[in-house]
Structures are given as structure tokens and as C-alpha cells.
C-alpha positions, 0 to 999 in steps of 0.5 A: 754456589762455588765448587763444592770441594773448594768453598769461596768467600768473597769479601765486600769492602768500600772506599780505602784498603783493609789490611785486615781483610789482607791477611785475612785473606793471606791466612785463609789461601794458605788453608786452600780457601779461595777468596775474592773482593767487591770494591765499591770506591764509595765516591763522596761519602769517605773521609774528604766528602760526604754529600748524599746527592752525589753519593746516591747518584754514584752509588749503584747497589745493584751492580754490587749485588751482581757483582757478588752473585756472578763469583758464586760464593759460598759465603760473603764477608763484611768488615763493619764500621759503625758509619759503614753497618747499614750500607753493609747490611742492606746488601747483606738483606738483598744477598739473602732474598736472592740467594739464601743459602749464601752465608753471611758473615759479619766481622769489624768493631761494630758487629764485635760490639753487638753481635746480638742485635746484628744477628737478630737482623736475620740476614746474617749467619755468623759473626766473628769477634775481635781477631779473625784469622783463625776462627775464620778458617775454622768456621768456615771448615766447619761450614764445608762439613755442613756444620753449621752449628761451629764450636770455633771460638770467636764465633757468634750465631743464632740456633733455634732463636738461641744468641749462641756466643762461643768463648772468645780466643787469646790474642794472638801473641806473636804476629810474625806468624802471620803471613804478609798481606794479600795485597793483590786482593785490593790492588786488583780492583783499585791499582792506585793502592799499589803507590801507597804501600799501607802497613801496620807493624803492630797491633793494638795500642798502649794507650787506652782513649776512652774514644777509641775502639783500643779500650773496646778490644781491651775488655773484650779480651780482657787485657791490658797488655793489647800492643803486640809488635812484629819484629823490625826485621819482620817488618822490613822483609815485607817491605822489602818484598813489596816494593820488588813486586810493587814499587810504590813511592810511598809508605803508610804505617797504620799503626795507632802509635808507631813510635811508643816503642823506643828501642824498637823505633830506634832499630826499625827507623835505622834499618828502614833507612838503610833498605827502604829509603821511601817516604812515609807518613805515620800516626804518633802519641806526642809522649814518644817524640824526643830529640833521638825519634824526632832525628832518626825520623827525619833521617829516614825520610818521614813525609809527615808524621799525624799527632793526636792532640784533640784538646789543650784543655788538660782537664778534658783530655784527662777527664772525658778522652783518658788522654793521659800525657800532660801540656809539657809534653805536647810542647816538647814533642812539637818542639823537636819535630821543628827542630829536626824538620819532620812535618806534622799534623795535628787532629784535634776533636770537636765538640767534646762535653764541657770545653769551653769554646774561648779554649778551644780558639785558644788551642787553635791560637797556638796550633796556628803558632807551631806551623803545622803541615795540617790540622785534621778536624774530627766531631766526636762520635759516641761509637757504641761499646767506646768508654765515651759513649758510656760517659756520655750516657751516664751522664745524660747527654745520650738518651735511650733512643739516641744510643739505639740510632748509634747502634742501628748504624744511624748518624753522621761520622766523626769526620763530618759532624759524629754526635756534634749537636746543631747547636753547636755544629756552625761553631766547629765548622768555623774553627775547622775552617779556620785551622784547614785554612789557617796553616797557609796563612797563620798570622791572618787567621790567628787574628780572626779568631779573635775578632768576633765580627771576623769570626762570624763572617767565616763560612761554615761550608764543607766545599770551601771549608774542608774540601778546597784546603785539603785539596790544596795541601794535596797537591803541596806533597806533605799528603800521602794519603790526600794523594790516593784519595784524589786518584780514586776520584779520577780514576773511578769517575772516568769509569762511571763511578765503578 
């Protein structure tokens, strides 16, 4: 255990940066609590690859077991995903055979869904739902004193066998309280983060996808006012002070939808041009882009900017993904980004209940038309708590047992195959085939969705269907984020995977 006046907390994270675990961090070094991070770069099983013969021979959970219990903590955190829950939970298992009174805490969108049932496991102490900053430093104060028993909202745990769940906290409003990033936390263990400076200028989302844990966060606290926007002149003096320490090449703005506010977008995109001057990539909704956006984003350098468009099928978009902006204005977002040059990627979501395939390759069709820098694949997922997953249950394409697999952390991401039936899964990972090799030759492929015998002759592999391109559009430039994906490879190979 750690120094009994000064308690620890050692973070467990795999495969990217977590800006929440950053801050987190940040907030809780400010109240004199030391933290530290196990890095697992979780090599072929992230968003590129997901092969369980190399995974398996790489991963090494023993070694991250040691690696925890040499820092003598006193307490141990898991930020938790759905497809990341029984990774986490089996170390979490093992942490407490050696060591019991090591506390476990669980926080992420997965044990925010189900306290209860990740409780119950026994291998876990607390969890903490939704925004953790402050219910984290109170937690833990509450542990110091040995009060096990917290009154601090936000905080979940069992007494007595009792679901103890304490009231939930207002969100936090103004978020240029927080202190900036503990980017030395991540930077530490995996220094090819430090090109790349990731950011988030807002939190939360305007928009409501019914595939999106945004519409989870939003009944959890009951608002639908989630979006919470730093100040651009917050935002900048960060940015400012990262690059005198860091120097990156590059900006990432994590934001769900960087550009929904316009004065703002407006003001920041200007002050970015003036001080910043890096090239960055970020995520957008197609209603924000006009012609103004659309220039003052070529003109501060945007590298490429990731449209979430999922299915042409308005009807779809409406019905089953709440996605709530019309054809026309997919058209006059992509129109402008062309006609002031910003490169764009498109995500589109497969597999989506009731879409007719002959429409998808219709979409594909036109996709292929406006000459995308990427079109970026996703299967959907019935992630637990999503307003989809209950659609998909009340409708009967989820059974009892399958929605118990969900929440126990069994299946397949929504980047390689989510909730996609076999049935179907060869034809999506055709058209993913043919949309990640189509945007280098978009007349070709345009013929071949619609030539059945050429269509059926594509392969389905994820090596040459997914892997190949992506690699190739990585070392085209247009992919920032390709880019630190085929730097961890390197740089954690040449270390035996560590």
C-alpha cells in the first residue's frame, strides 16, 4: 500500500489516451493525491486490427498485474468500455486475490449503465457514474479517513449486500474550471501521444443519436441541455501552453460535434489561425457546415474533418438512429467542404435493421461520387443503456440472452463486426471493402457495386479489406490518427509488445 498520509491511485488504461482520465488526474493532483498510469497498448485488438492470435500472444496480464502492484497503490481505476469491461474486470479479479484491501474503482459508460451488475462481480469497490471529478476526490478523502461507506454523490457500492447508489450531482457547468490535462500521465509510457495533441473543447453533445451514449448521459442526469462549451480563449491558452511544452505537429479535437456552435466556431477558428497555426482533424454533424465554416476551416489548416452520415436511407436515419438532419443538408455540407477544399471522412453504420442493401450500395454509389479522403466502416452495436439497444429489444431482434452477453462485456466492437448477424456480415464487409478501396479508385468500384458477379468476387478479409487501405491513406497524410496508431505498432514491437 502507498504512504498512509498520502494515498495513490493508479489508473489502468489500454490501446489510445484518455483525456478523462487526464483531467481526472489534473483535479486530483491539485488535492495532494498522487496518481500514476499502467499503459497496456493493447496491440491487435484496437480500432485497425482485432486478431486474437496475435493479441493473445502479445498481451501479457501478468506483467500488468506486476506492474500495478509494484507502485503500491491504494486504490486502482478502470475507465470502462463495453468492448474493454472483461479485460478490465479480469485484472481488477486478480488484483483483489493478491491484494484485497486495494480498492477497486470502476468509472466509463459501461459501469455508469450497470452499476449493479459490475458491482456484484465482488471485485469491485466502488463505481462512479457519469462526471467524475469531484466525486472522485471525495471518495477517495472518504477512504483516507477510512469511511468506507461514502456519502459522496455520484458513487455507487455494496453494504451489507445492499446496491447502495447515492444521488447523482449536477453537471458541471462551467468547464474552464477545470484544470488542463495531465498529459504527462500518458505521455510518460507512450511518448508518440505527444505529436498528436488530442483535445476536447466541449463536452457533451447537442444532438441525441439513439447509437451514442450522449442520449445515456442524457437521462442519467436528466437534461437536454448536456453540451457544455469551454471559452475559445480557454481552449487556446491550453493549446498554447502545449505546444511550449510539447511541440506536437498535429491537433485532434475530440469533440462529438466541434463545430454546432457557429458564433463560436467562428471565434475560436479565427484565434486558432492566428496562435496555433497546426494542422488538425475533427468530428462534425453535416447541419453545422456552411460556406463561412467550411472556409475559416480551410484557412486554419483542418487536415480533415470526420462526417457522421451512417445511412442515406432518410427514413432509417430518422427512425431507428434519431439522426435528425434531412439529404439536403448532407448535400450542402459536402458541397461546401469541396468547394473550399477541406478533406472529409465519411462514417457510415452497417447493418442497421431494416435498410435495404440495394440502398446502401446506392449510398456507397454516391459516397464513391464526392470524393472522400476516407469512408470509415462501423457495425452497429447494441451497447447497453443506448435508446437502440431498446429499440432493438422491443422490437425483438434482441433476445433475453443476448442482451445479457451485451452487458457482461461479450461480443464484437463496432468497429469489427458490433451486433451484425453472420448472415449478413460478408455483405458489409464487402461494401467496407469496396468504400476503403474505392476512395483510390471511385469510377472502378462505382462499377462494381453494380455488377453482381464483381461484387461477389470481392474479398471480405479484414487484412486486404481494411488493414491495407488504411495503411495506405496513412501514409497519404490526410490520417492523423492513422498515423499514431502505426507509431504505437512500431514503437511497442521493437519492445516485445510492452
Amino acid at each position: 500500500m502507498g504512504d498512509s498520509n498520502k494515498l495513490k491511485i493508479v489508473f489502468v488504461y489500454r490501446a489510445y489516451e484518455s483525456i478523462g482520465i487526464e483531467i481526472l488526474s489534473a483535479v486530483l493532483k491539485k488535492n495532494n493525491i498522487n496518481t500514476e498510469l499502467v499503459y497496456t497498448p493493447s496491440l491487435f485488438k484496437d480500432a485497425l486490427v482485432d486478431n486474437r492470435i496475435l493479441y493473445n500472444f502479445f498481451y501479457n496480464e501478468k506483467r500488468i498485474i506486476k506492474q500495478i502492484l509494484a507502485k503500491k497503490p491504494d486504490i486502482v481505476g478502470f475507465s470502462s468500455l463495453t468492448d474493454t469491461y472483461r479485460l478490465d474486470l479480469s485484472i481488477a479479479e486478480k488484483l483483489k486475490k493478491i491484494s484485497p484491501n486495494i480498492k477497486i474503482i470502476f468509472g466509463g459508460i459501461h459501469p455508469t449503465v450497470l452499476p449493479e451488475k459490475v458491482l456484484r462481480t465482488n471485485f469491485v469497490d466502488y463505481i462512479c457514474i457519469g462526471e467524475g471529478e469531484q466525486a472522485f476526490v471525495e471518495l477517495i478523502k472518504d477512504i483516507e479517513k477510512k469511511n468506507f461507506y461514502t456519502n459522496a454523490k455520484n458513487i455507487c457500492y455494496l453494504k451489507n449486500n445492499k446496491f447502495i447508489k447515492n444521488p447523482i450531482r449536477p453537471l458541471i457547468e462551467n468547464i474552464d474550471k477545470l484544470p488542463f490535462p495531465d498529459k504527462e500521465l500518458f505521455y510518460n509510457k507512450a511518448p508518440y501521444f505527444s505529436n498528436y495533441y488530442t483535445i476536447m473543447t466541449s463536452r457533451g453533445c447537442p444532438y441525441n443519436c439513439y447509437f451514442c451514449n450522449n442520449n445515456v448521459y442524457r437521462e442519467i442526469y436528466n437534461t437536454n441541455k448536456l453540451l457544455r462549451r469551454r471559452s475559445a480563449e480557454n481552449v487556446i491558452e491550453e493549446l498554447e501552453q502545449g505546444l511550449k511544452k510539447y511541440n506536437f505537429k498535429y491537433v485532434i479535437f475530440e469533440d462529438d460535434a466541434f463545430v454546432s456552435q457557429k458564433d463560436w466556431t467562428i471565434k475560436f477558428l479565427t484565434l486558432y489561425s492566428q496562435k496555433i497555426k497546426k494542422p488538425f482533424q475533427c468530428l462534425i454533424n453535416p447541419r453545422n457546415i456552411d460556406d463561412k465554416i467550411a472556409f475559416l476551416l480551410n484557412k486554419a489548416d483542418c487536415l480533415n474533418v470526420e462526417i457522421g452520415i451512417q445511412s442515406m436511407e432518410e427514413s432509417i436515419r430518422k427512425d431507428f438512429l434519431n439522426r435528425t438532419e434531412n439529404i439536403k443538408e448532407i448535400y450542402k455540407c459536402i458541397k461546401s467542404l469541396n468547394k473550399y477544399n477541406v478533406p472529409f471522412n465519411i462514417d457510415h453504420i452497417g447493418g442497421i435493421p431494416g435498410e435495404k442493401k440495394t440502398n446502401i450500395i446506392k449510398s456507397f454509389a454516391e459516397y464513391l461520387k464526392w470524393k472522400p479522403n476516407r469512408i470509415t466502416y462501423f457495425y452497429l452495436t447494441y451497447y447497453p443503456g443506448t435508446k437502440v439497444a431498446k429499440l432493438a429489444q422491443k422490437i425483438g431482434i434482441l433476445s433475453k440472452n443476448e442482451i445479457n452477453k451485451i452487458e457482461n462485456g461479450y461480443g464484437y466492437s463496432f468497429e469489427h463486426g458490433g451486433n451484425v448477424n453472420n448472415k449478413d456480415l460478408k455483405f458489409h464487409d464487402k461494401i467496407r471493402t469496396i468504400g476503403d478501396w474505392g476512395v483510390f479508385f471511385p469510377k472502378v468500384f462505382r462499377k462494381i457495386l453494380f455488377n453482381k458477379k464483381l461484387f461477389n468476387k470481392i474479398p471480405p478479409g479484414h487484412f486486404t479489406g481494411r488493414i491495407i487501405p488504411a495503411v495506405l491513406k496513412t501514409l497519404s497524410g490526410n490520417e492523423i490518427r492513422g498515423v499514431y496508431i502505426l507509431k504505437k505498432y512500431i514503437y511497442h514491437l521493437f519492445r516485445g509488445g510492452f
